[in-house]
Each structure stands twice: as structure tokens, then as C-alpha cells.
C-alpha positions as CSV (number, residue, x, y, z in Angstrom):
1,X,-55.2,-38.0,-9.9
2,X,-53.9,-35.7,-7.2
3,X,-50.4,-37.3,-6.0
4,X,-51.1,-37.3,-2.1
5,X,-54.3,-39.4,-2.6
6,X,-53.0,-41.8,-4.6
7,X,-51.2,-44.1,-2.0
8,X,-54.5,-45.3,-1.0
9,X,-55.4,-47.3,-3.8
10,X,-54.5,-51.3,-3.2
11,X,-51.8,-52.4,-5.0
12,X,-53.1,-54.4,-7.2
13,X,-50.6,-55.2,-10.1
14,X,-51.3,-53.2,-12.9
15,X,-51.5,-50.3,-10.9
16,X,-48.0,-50.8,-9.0
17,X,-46.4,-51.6,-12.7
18,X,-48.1,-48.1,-13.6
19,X,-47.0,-46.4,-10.7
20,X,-43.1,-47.2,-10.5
21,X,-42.0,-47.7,-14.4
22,X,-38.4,-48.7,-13.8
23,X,-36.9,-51.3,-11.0
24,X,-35.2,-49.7,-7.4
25,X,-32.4,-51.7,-8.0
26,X,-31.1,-51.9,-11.6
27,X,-32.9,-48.7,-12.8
28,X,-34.2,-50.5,-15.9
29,X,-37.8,-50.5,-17.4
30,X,-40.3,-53.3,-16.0
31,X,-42.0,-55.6,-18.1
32,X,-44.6,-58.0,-18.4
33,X,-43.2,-60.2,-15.4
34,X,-42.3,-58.2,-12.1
35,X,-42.7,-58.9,-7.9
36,X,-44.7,-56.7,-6.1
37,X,-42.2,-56.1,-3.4
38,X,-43.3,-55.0,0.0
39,X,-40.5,-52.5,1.2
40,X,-41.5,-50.4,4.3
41,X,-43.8,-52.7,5.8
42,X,-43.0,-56.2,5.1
43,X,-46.8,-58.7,5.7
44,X,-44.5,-60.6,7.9
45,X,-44.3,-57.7,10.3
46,X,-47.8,-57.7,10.7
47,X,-52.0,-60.0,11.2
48,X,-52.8,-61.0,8.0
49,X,-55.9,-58.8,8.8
50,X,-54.1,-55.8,8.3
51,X,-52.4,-56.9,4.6
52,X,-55.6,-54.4,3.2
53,X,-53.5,-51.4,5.3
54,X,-50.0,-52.5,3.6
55,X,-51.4,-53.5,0.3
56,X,-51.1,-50.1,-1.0
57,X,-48.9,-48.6,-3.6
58,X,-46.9,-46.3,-1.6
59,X,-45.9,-50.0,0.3
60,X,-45.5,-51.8,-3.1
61,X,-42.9,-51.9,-5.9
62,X,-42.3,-53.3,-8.7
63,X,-39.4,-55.2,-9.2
64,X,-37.4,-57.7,-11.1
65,X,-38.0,-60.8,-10.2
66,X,-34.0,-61.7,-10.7
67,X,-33.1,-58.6,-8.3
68,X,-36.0,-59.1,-6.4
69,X,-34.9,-62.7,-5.2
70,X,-30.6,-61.6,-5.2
71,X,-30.9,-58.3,-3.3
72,X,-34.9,-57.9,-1.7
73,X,-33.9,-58.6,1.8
74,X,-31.1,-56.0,1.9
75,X,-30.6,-52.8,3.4
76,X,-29.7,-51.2,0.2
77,X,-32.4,-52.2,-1.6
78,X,-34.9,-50.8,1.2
79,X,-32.9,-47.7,0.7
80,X,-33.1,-47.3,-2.9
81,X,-36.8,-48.2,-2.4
82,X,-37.6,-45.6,-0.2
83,X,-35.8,-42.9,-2.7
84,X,-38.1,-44.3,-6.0
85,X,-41.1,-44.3,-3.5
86,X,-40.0,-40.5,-2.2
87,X,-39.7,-39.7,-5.5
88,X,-42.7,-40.4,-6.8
89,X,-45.1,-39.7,-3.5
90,X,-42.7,-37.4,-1.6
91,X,-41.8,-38.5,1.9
92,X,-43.9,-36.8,3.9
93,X,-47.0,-39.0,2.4
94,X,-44.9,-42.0,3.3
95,X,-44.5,-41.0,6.1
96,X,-48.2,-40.2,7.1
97,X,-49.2,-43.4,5.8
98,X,-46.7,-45.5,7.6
99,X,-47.2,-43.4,11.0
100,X,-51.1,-43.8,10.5
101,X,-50.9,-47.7,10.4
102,X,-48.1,-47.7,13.5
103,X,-51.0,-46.1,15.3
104,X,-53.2,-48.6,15.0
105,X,-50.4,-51.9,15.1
106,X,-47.0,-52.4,17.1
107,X,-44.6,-50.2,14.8
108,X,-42.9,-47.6,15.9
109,X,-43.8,-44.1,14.5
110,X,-41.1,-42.8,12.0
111,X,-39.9,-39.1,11.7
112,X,-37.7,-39.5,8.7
113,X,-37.3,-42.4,5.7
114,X,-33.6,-42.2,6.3
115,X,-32.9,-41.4,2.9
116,X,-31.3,-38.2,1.7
């Protein structure tokens, strides 16, 4: 599958567990029990009619559910999201993505991830 269309597939969970093999945070493997963590766009920022447009696997991650509940809401773990997202989608398809939902929602547009 070519790797800038792939962000458009829903993140359902086998396909997030597929698509990020190891945990932002702790860098170790993911098993049969992770989170789908939302990390650029989190469904609170948004009308639960546009979850389908955040839903996606370049939004998604898998995570631990231990690191998931101790570090999800922090700064460094959006970061070290964005760098296993960038890694794996580079972050000018992030970046599309999230600026072609702003356009349609009350995000601002974004020129970089922030993330060297």
C-alpha cells in the first residue's frame, strides 16, 4: 500500500496495532491489549460527527494501556507521538491531513508538527 494513502483508512484496531508495532512512550512491542490513543486531534476537540475525520491511523496510536493512563495527557507524550507518526507517514501527510480537517472545523492550520 503506497504510504501517503494510507492515513485514510479508519483506525480500526487491528490496523493501528499493524501500523505502529512498538508504544511512543516506552518503545517496547504492543501486545494483545493496547489504547488507541488519539494524539493530534483529540474527539474532545471536536462534534462527534466529525470522529469519522479523526478516526484515522495517522490520528491513532497504539499504546500501553499502563503509559497510556500515567503519561497520555502530556506534552511529551504528544511529542514523542508525533515523531513515531512522522516516522512512519512523514510529516508532511500529517500535516495535509490535519490542515484538510482544520478547513472544514475550528482548528487552526498547522505549518510544522513541532518535532525535530
Amino acid at each position: 500500500m503506497e504510504r501517503q494513502s494510507r492515513w485514510t483508512l479508519r483506525a480500526a484496531p487491528h490496523l493501528v496495532k499493524a501500523t505502529y508495532k512498538v508504544c511512543p512512550w516506552c518503545s517496547k512491542p504492543i501486545g494483545k491489549q493496547f489504547d488507541c490513543h488519539h494524539w493530534l486531534i483529540k474527539r474532545g476537540r471536536l462534534p462527534k460527527v466529525m470522529f469519522p475525520e479523526i478516526d484515522v491511523v495517522v490520528n491513532v496510536i497504539a499504546v500501553h494501556h499502563s503509559c497510556h493512563m500515567q503519561y497520555g495527557q502530556t506534552k511529551e507524550f504528544e511529542r514523542r507521538c508525533a515523531i513515531l507518526a512522522s516516522e512512519t507517514f512523514g510529516p508532511e501527510v500529517i500535516l495535509k491531513w490535519y490542515n484538510s480537517v482544520s478547513e472544514r472545523t475550528n482548528l487552526q492550520p498547522k505549518d510544522s508538527l513541532g518535532v525535530q
